[in-house]
C-alpha positions, 0 to 999 in steps of 0.5 A: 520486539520493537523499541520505544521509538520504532522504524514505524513510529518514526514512519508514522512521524514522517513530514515530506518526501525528503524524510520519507526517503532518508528514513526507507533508505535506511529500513530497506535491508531490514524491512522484510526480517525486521518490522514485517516478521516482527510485527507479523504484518497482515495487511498486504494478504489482507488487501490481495484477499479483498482485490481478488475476491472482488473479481481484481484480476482479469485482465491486468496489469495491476499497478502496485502503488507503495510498492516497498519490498514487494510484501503486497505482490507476493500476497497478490501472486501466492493468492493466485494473481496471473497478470502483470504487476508493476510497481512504484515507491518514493524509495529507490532503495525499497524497490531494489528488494522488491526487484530481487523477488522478481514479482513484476514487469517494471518498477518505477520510483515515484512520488504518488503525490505528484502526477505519474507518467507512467507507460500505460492505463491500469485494470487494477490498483492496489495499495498495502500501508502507503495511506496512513500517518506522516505518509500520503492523503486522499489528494493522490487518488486523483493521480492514480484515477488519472492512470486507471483504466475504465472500470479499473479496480482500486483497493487500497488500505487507509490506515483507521487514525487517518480515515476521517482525520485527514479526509479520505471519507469526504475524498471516498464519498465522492467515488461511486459504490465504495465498499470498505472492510475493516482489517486488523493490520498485525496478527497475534504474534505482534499483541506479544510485544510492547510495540503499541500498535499491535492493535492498528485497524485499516479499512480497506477501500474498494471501488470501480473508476468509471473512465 
């Protein structure tokens, strides 16, 4: 169970990359057993379930974007994900746990709002919980565009409050053939608590980059 002011609702408050590293640097040995079995965290299987099923895959690599402790990688590799996958989060200290699964080729700490110099193009980009309340806005996908491959698949979860309120319909409306599914983020072990976001709701946004 979760207290009245929860690592997630402090995640939700966040206010600029220095809060979102003091406050990742201090949840990351707990992330996994804590919050995530706490809360019975969905969203990372959802999102791997919507990147497969849209033929995500082939020909890698996939670039994990929010990569925290690997929660996503994990989802994409036991749903039968092959290809390479690496990763990048704000927060050395959460890609240290991921780097203890030994689920990618490189991790890189990085800051999504910013432009990436990363070391190749990808043919997938995924996103499980990094587009939501105190965290990032629609301007990074211009960032993740700008190290996509041609024809490179995006699927990336937006947290339902900050859909309209902070413009991504506007910012996805300029995307060609986006498809959104609406995902519950918690499963029903979460609705037993008294956290108040057991009932959260996503859409998961997908779309070809044309190059």
């Amino acid at each position: 169970m979760i207290g009245a002011m929860s690592d997630l609702d402090k995640a939700y408050a966040l206010n600029g990359p220095e809060d979102c590293a003091r406050l990742y640097a201090d949840w990351a040995a707990s992330y996994d057993a804590g919050f995530a079995a706490d809360m019975d965290y969905r969203l990372p299987a959802h999102v791997a379930a919507a990147f497969l099923a849209h033929g995500g895959g082939p020909g890698g690599p996939v670039l994990d974007v929010g990569a925290g402790t690997g929660l996503l990688a994990a989802a994409l590799r036991e749903q039968g994900l092959t290809a390479e996958i690496d990763g990048i989060d704000l927060s050395p200290d959460m890609l240290a746990r991921a780097q203890e699964k030994r689920l990618y080729t490189r991790l890189v700490a990085a800051d999504v709002t910013q432009p990436l110099a990363l070391p190749r193009a990808y043919a997938g980009i995924v996103s499980s919980g990094t587009f939501t309340h105190g965290h990032v806005g629609p301007d990074a996908l211009g960032h993740l565009e700008a190290v996509a491959a041609p024809g490179a698949l995006f699927a990336l979860s937006i947290n339902a409050g900050v859909y309209r309120d902070k413009g991504f319909d506007i910012a996805l409306s300029r995307r060609p053939s986006v498809t959104l599914i609406e995902v519950s983020i918690y499963g029903p072990r979460a609705r037993a608590g008294t956290d108040g976001h057991a009932d959260d709701r996503a859409l998961i946004a997908l779309w070809r980059h044309p190059g």
